[in-house]
KOLGU-4560 file (N, C-alpha, C; in nm, 3 decimals, padded with zeros to 5 digits):
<recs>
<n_xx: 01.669 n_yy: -00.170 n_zz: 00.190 ca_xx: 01.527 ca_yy: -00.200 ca_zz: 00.175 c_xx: 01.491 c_yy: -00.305 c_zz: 00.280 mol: A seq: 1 type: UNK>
<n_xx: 01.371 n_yy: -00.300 n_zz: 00.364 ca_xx: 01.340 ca_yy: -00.380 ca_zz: 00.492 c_xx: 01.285 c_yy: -00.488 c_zz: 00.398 mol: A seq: 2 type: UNK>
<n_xx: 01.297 n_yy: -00.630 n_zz: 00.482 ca_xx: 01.225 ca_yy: -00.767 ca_zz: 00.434 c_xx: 01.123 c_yy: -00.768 c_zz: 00.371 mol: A seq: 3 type: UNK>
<n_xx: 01.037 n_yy: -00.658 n_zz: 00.438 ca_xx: 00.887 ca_yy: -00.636 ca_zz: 00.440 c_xx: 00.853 c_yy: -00.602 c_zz: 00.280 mol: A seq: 4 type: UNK>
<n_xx: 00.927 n_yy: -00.470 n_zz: 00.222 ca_xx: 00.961 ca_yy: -00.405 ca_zz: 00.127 c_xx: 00.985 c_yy: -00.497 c_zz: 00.030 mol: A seq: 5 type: UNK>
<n_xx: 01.057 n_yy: -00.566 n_zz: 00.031 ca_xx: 01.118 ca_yy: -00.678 ca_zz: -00.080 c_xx: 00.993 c_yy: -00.794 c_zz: -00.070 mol: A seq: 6 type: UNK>
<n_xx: 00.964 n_yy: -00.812 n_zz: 00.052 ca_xx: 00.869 ca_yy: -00.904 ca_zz: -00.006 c_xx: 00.734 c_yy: -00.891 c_zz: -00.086 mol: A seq: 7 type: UNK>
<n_xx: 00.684 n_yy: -00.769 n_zz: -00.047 ca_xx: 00.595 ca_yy: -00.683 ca_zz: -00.149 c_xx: 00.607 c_yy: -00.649 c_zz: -00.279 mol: A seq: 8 type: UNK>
<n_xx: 00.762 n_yy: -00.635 n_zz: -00.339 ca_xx: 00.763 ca_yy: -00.653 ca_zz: -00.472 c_xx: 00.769 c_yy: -00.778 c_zz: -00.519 mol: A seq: 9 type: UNK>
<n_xx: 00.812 n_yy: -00.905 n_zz: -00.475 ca_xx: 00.801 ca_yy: -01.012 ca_zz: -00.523 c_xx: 00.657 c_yy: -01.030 c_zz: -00.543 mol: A seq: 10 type: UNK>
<n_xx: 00.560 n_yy: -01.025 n_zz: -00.464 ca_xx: 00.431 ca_yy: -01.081 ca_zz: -00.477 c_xx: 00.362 c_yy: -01.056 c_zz: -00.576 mol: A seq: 11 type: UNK>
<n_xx: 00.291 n_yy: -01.122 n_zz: -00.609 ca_xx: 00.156 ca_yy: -01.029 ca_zz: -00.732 c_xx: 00.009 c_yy: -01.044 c_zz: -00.654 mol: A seq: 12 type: UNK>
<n_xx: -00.063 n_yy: -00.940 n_zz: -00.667 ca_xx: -00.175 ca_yy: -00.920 ca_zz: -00.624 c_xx: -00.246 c_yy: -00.867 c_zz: -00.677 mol: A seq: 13 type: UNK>
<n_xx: -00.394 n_yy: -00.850 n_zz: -00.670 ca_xx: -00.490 ca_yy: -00.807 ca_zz: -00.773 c_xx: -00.561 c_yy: -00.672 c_zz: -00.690 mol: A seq: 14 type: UNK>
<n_xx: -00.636 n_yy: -00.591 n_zz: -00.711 ca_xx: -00.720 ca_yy: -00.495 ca_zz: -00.663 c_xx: -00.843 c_yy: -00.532 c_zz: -00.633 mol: A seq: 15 type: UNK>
<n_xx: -00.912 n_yy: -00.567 n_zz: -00.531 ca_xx: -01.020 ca_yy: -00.598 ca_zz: -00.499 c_xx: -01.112 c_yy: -00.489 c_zz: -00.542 mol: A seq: 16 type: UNK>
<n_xx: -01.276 n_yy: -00.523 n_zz: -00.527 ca_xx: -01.403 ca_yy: -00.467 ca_zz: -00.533 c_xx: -01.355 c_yy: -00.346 c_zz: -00.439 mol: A seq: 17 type: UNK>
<n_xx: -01.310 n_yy: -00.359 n_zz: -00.299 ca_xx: -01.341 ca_yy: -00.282 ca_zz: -00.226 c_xx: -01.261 c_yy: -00.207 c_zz: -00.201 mol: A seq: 18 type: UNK>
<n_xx: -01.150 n_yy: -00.106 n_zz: -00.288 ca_xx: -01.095 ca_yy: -00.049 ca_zz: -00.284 c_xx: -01.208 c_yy: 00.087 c_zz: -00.283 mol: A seq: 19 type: UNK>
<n_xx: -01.151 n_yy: 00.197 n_zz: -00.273 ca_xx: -01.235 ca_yy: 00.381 ca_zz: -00.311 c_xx: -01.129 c_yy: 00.460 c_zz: -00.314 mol: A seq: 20 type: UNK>
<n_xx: -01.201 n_yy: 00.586 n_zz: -00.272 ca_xx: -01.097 ca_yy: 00.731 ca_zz: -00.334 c_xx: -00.970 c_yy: 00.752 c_zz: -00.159 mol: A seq: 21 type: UNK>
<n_xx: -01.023 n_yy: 00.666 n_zz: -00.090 ca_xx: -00.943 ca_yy: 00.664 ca_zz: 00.051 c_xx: -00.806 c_yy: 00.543 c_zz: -00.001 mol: A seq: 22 type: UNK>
<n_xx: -00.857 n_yy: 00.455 n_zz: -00.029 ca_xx: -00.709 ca_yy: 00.349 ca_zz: -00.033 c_xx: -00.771 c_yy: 00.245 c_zz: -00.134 mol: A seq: 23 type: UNK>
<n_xx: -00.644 n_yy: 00.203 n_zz: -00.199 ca_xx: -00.660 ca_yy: 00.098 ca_zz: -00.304 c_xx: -00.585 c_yy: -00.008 c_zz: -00.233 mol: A seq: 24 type: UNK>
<n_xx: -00.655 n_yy: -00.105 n_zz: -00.193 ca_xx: -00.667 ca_yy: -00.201 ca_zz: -00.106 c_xx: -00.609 c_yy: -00.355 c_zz: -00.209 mol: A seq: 25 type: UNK>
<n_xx: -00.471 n_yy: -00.453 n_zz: -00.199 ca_xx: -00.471 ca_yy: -00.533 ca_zz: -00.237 c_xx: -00.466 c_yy: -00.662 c_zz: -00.221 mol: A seq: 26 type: UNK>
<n_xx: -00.493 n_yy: -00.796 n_zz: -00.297 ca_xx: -00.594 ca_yy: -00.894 ca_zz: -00.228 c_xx: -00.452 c_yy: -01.012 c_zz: -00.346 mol: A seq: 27 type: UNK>
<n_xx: -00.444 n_yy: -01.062 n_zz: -00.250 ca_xx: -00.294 ca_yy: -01.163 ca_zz: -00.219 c_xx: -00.209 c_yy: -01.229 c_zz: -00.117 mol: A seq: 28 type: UNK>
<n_xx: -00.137 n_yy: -01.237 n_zz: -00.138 ca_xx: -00.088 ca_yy: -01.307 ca_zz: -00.015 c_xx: -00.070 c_yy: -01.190 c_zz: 00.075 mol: A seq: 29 type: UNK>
<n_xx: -00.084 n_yy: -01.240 n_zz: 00.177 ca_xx: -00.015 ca_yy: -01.147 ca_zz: 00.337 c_xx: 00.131 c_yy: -01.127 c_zz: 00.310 mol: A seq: 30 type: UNK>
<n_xx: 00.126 n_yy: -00.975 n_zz: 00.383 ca_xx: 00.292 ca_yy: -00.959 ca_zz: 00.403 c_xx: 00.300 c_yy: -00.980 c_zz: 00.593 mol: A seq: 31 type: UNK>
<n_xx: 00.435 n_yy: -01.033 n_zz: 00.614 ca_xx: 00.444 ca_yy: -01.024 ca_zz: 00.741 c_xx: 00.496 c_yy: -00.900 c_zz: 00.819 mol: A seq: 32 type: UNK>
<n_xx: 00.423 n_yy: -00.907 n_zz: 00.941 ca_xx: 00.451 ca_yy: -00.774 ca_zz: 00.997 c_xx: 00.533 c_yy: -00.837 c_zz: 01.116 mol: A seq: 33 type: UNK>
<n_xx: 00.639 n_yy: -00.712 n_zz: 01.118 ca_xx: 00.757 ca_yy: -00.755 ca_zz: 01.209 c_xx: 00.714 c_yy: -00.694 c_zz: 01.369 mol: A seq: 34 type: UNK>
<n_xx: 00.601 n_yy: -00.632 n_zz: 01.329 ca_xx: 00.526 ca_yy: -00.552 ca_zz: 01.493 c_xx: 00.393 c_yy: -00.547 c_zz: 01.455 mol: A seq: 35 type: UNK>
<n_xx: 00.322 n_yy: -00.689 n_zz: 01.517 ca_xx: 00.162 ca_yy: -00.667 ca_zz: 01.543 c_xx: 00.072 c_yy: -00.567 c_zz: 01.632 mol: A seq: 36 type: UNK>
<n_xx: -00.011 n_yy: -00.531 n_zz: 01.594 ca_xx: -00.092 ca_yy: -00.407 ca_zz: 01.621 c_xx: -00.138 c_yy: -00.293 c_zz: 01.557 mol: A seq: 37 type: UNK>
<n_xx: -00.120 n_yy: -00.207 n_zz: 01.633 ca_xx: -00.103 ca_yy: -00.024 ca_zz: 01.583 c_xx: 00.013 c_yy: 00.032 c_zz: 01.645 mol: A seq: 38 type: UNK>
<n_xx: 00.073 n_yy: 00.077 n_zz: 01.542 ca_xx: 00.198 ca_yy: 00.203 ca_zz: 01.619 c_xx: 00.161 c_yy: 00.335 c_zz: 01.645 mol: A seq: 39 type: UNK>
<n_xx: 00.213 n_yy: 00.432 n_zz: 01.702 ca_xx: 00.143 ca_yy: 00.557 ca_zz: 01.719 c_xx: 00.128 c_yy: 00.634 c_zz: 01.593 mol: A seq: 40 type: UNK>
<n_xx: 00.025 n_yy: 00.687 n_zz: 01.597 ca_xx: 00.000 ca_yy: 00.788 ca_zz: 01.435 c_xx: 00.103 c_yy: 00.843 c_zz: 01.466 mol: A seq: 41 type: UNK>
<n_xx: 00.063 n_yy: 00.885 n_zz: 01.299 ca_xx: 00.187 ca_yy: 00.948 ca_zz: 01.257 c_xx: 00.120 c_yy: 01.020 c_zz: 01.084 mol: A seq: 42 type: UNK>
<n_xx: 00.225 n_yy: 01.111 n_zz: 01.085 ca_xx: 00.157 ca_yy: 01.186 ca_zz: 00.924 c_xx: 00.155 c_yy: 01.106 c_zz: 00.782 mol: A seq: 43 type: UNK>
<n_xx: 00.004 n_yy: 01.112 n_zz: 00.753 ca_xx: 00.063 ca_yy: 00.965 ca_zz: 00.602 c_xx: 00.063 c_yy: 01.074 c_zz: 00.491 mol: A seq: 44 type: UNK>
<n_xx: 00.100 n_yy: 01.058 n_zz: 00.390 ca_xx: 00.086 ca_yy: 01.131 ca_zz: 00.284 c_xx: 00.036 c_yy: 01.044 c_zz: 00.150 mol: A seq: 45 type: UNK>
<n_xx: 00.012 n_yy: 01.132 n_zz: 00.061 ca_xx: -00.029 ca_yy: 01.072 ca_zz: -00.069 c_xx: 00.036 c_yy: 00.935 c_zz: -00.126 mol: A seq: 46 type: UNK>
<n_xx: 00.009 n_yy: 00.830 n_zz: -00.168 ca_xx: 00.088 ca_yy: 00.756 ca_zz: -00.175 c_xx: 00.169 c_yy: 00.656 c_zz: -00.088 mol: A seq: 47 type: UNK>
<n_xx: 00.129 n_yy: 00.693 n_zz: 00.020 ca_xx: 00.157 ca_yy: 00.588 ca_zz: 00.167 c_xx: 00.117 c_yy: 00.461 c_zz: 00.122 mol: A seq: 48 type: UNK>
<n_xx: 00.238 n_yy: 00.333 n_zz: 00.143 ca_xx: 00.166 ca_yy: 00.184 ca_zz: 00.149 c_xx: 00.162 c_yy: 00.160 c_zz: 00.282 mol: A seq: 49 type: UNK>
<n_xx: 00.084 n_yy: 00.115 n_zz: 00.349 ca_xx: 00.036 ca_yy: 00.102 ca_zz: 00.443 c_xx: 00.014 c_yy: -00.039 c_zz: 00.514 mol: A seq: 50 type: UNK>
<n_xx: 00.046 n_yy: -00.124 n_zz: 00.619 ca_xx: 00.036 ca_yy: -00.239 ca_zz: 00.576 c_xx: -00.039 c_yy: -00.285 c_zz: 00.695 mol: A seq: 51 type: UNK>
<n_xx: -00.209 n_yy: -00.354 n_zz: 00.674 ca_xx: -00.264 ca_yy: -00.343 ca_zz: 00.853 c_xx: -00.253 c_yy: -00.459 c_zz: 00.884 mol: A seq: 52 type: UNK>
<n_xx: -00.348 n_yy: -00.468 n_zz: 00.995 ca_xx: -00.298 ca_yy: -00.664 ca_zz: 01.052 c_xx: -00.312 c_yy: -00.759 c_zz: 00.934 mol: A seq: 53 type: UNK>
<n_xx: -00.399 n_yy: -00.768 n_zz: 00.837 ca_xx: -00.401 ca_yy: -00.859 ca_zz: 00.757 c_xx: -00.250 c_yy: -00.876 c_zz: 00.676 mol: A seq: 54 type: UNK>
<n_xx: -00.198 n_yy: -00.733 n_zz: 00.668 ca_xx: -00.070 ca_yy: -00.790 ca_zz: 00.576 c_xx: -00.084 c_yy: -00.783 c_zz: 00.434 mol: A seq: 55 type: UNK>
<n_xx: -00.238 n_yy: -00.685 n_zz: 00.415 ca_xx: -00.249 ca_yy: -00.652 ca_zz: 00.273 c_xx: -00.223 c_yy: -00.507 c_zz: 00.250 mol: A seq: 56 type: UNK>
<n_xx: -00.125 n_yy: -00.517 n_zz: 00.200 ca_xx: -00.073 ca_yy: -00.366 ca_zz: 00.120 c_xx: -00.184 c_yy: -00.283 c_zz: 00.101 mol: A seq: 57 type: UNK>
<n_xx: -00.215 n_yy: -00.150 n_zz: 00.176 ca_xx: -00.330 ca_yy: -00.052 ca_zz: 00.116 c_xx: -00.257 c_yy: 00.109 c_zz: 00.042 mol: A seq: 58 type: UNK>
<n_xx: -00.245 n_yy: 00.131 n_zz: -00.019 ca_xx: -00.203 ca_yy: 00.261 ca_zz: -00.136 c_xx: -00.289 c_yy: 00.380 c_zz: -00.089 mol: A seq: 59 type: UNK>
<n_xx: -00.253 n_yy: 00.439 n_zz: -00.018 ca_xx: -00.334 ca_yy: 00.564 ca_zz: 00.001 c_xx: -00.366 c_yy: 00.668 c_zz: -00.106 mol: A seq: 60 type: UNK>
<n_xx: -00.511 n_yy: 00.699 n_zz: -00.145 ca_xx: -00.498 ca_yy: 00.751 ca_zz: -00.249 c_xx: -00.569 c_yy: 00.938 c_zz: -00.190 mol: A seq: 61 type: UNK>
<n_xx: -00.689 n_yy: 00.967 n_zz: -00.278 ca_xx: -00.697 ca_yy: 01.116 ca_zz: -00.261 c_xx: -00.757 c_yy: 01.133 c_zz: -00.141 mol: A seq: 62 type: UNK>
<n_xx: -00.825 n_yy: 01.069 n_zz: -00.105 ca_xx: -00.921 ca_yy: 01.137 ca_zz: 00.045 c_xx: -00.848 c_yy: 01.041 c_zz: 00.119 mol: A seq: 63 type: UNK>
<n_xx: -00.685 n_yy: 00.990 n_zz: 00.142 ca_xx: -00.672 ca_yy: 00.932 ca_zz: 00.243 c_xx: -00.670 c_yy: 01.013 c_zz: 00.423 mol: A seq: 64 type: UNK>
<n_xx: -00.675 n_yy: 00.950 n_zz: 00.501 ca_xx: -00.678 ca_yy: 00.993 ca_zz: 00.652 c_xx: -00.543 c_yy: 01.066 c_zz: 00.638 mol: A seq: 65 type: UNK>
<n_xx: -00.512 n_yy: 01.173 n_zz: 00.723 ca_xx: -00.416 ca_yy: 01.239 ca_zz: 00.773 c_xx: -00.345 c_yy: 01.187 c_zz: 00.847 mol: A seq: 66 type: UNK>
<n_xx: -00.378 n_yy: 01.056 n_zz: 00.909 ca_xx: -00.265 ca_yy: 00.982 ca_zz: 01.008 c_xx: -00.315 c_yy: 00.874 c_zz: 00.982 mol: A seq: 67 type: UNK>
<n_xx: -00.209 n_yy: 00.783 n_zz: 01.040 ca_xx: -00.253 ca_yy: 00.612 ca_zz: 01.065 c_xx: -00.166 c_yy: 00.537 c_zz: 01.125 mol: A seq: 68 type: UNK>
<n_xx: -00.193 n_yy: 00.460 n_zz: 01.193 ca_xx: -00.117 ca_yy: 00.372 ca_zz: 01.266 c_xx: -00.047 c_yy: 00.228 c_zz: 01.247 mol: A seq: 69 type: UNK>
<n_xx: -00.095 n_yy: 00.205 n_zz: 01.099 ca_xx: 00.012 ca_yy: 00.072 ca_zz: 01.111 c_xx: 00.118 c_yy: 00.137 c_zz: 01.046 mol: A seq: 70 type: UNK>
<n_xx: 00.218 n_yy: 00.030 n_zz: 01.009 ca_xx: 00.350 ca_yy: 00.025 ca_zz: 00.942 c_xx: 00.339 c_yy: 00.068 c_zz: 00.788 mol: A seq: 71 type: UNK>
<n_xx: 00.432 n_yy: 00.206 n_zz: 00.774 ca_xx: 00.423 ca_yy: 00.233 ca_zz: 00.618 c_xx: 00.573 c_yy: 00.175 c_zz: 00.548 mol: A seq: 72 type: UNK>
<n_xx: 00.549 n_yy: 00.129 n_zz: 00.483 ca_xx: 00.654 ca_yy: 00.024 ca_zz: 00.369 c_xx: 00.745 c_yy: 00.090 c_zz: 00.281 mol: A seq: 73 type: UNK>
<n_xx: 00.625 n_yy: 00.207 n_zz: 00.184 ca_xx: 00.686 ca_yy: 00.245 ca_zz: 00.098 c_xx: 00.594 c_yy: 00.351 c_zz: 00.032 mol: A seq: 74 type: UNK>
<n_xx: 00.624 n_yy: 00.436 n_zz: -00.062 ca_xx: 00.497 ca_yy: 00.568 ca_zz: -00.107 c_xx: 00.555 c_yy: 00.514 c_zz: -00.246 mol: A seq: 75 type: UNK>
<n_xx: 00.425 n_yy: 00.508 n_zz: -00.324 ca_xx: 00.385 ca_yy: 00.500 ca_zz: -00.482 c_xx: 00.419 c_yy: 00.643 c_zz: -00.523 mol: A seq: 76 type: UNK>
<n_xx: 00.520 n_yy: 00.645 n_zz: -00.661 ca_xx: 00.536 ca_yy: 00.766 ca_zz: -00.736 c_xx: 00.417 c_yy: 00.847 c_zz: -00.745 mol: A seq: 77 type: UNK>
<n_xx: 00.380 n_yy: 00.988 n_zz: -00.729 ca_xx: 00.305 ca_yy: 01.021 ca_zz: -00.788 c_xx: 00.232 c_yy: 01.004 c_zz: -00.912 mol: A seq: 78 type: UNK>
<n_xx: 00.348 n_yy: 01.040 n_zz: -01.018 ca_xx: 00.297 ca_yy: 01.004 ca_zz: -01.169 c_xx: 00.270 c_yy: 00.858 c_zz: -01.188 mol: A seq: 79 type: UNK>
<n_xx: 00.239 n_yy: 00.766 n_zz: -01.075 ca_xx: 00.189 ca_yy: 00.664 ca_zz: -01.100 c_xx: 00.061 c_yy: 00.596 c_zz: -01.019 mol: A seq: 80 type: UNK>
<n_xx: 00.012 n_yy: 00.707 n_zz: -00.935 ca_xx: -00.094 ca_yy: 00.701 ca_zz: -00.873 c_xx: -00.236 c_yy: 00.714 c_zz: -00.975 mol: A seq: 81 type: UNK>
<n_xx: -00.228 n_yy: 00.800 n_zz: -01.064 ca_xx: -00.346 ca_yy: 00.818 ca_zz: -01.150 c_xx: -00.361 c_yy: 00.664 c_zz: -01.172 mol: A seq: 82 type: UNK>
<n_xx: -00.274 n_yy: 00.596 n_zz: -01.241 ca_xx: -00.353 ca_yy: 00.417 ca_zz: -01.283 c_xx: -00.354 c_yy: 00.356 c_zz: -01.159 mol: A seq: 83 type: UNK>
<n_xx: -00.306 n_yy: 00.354 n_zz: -01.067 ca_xx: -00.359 ca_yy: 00.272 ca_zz: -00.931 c_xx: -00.511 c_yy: 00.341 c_zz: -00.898 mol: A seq: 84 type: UNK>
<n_xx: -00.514 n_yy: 00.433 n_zz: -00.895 ca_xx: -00.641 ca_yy: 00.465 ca_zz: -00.848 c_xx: -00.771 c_yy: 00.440 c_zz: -00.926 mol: A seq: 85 type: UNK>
<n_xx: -00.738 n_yy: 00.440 n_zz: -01.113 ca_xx: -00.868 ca_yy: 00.398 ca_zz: -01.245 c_xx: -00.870 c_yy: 00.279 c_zz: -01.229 mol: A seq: 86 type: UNK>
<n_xx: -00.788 n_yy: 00.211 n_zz: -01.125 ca_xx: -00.789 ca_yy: 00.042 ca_zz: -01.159 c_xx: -00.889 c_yy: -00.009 c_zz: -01.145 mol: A seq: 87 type: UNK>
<n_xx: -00.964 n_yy: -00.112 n_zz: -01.215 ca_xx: -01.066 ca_yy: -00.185 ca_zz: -01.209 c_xx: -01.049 c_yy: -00.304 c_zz: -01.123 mol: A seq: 88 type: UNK>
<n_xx: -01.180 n_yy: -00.328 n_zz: -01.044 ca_xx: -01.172 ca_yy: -00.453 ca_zz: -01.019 c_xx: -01.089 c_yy: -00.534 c_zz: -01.075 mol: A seq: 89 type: UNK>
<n_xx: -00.990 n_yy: -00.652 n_zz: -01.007 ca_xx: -00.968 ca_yy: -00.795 ca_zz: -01.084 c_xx: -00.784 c_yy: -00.722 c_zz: -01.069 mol: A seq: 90 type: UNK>
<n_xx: -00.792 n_yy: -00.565 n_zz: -01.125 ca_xx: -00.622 ca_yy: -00.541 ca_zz: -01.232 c_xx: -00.536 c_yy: -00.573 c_zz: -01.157 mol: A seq: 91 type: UNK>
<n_xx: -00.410 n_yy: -00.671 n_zz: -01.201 ca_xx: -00.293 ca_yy: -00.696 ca_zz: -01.132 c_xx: -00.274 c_yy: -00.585 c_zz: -01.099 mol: A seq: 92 type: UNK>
<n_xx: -00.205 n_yy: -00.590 n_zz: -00.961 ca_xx: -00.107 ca_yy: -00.477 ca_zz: -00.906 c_xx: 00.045 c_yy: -00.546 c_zz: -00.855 mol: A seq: 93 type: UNK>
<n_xx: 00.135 n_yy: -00.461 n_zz: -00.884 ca_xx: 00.292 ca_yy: -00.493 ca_zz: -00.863 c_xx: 00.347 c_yy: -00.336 c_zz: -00.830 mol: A seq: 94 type: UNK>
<n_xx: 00.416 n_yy: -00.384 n_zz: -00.725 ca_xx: 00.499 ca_yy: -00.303 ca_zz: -00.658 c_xx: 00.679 c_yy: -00.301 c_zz: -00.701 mol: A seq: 95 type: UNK>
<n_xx: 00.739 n_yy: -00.204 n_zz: -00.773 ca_xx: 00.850 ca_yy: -00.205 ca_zz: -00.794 c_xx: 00.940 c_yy: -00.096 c_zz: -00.729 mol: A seq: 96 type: UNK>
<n_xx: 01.046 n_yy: -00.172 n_zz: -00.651 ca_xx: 01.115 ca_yy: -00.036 ca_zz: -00.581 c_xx: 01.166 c_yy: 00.044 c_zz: -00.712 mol: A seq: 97 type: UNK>
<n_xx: 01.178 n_yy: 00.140 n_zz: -00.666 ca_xx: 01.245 ca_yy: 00.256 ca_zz: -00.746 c_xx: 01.350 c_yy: 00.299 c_zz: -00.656 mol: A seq: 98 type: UNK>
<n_xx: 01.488 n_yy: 00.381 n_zz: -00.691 ca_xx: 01.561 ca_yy: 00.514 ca_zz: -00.612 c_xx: 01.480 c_yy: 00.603 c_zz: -00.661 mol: A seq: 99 type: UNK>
<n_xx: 01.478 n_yy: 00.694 n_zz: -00.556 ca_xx: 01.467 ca_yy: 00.827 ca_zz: -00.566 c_xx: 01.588 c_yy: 00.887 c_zz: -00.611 mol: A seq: 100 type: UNK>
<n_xx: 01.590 n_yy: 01.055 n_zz: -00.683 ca_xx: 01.672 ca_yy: 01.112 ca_zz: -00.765 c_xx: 01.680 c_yy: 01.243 c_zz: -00.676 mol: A seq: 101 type: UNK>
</recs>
C-alpha cells in the first residue's frame, strides 16, 4: 500500500456541499502528492479515488469523466458506493483498505 493510501485511511473527513452525481468530493486535511500537476489521462472507472492538487480525495461516482489526470489512490467497493453517493452534507467519510478476493 503507497504512503499516500495509508495516509487517507488514517484521516477523517467530512463530505462537503459541493460534491454531485460526477464525484463526492472530501473536505479535510490534504493528502500529499508525491508528483505535482497532471499525469497523462488515463481510463478512470467507477469508484476511482482520485487525488487533485489540493490533496482532497474525490470518489468518482455515476456521471464520472472517462479519463483524468491526477493520481488514482484507490477504487471504493461497489456495494459501497450507493452510501457515499446519499451522503449528506456534513457525513463523516473514512476510507478503509480492504484485499480484494
Amino acid at each position: 500500500m503507497s504512503r499516500t493510501a495509508r495516509a487517507c485511511s488514517a484521516a477523517s473527513a467530512r463530505r462537503p456541499a459541493a460534491s454531485n452525481r460526477i464525484g463526492l468530493r472530501t473536505e479535510g486535511p490534504s493528502l500529499e502528492r508525491a508528483v505535482s500537476g497532471e499525469l497523462p489521462s488515463e481510463g478512470m472507472v467507477l469508484g476511482a479515488v482520485q487525488v487533485p492538487p489540493d490533496g482532497r480525495p474525490v470518489v468518482f461516482l455515476a456521471d464520472h469523466p472517462t479519463t483524468g489526470g491526477y493520481p488514482v489512490i484507490a477504487v471504493v467497493r461497489e456495494s459501497d458506493l450507493a452510501a457515499a453517493a446519499q451522503a449528506v452534507p456534513g457525513t463523516p467519510v473514512r476510507f478503509t483498505v480492504v484485499c480484494r478476493r
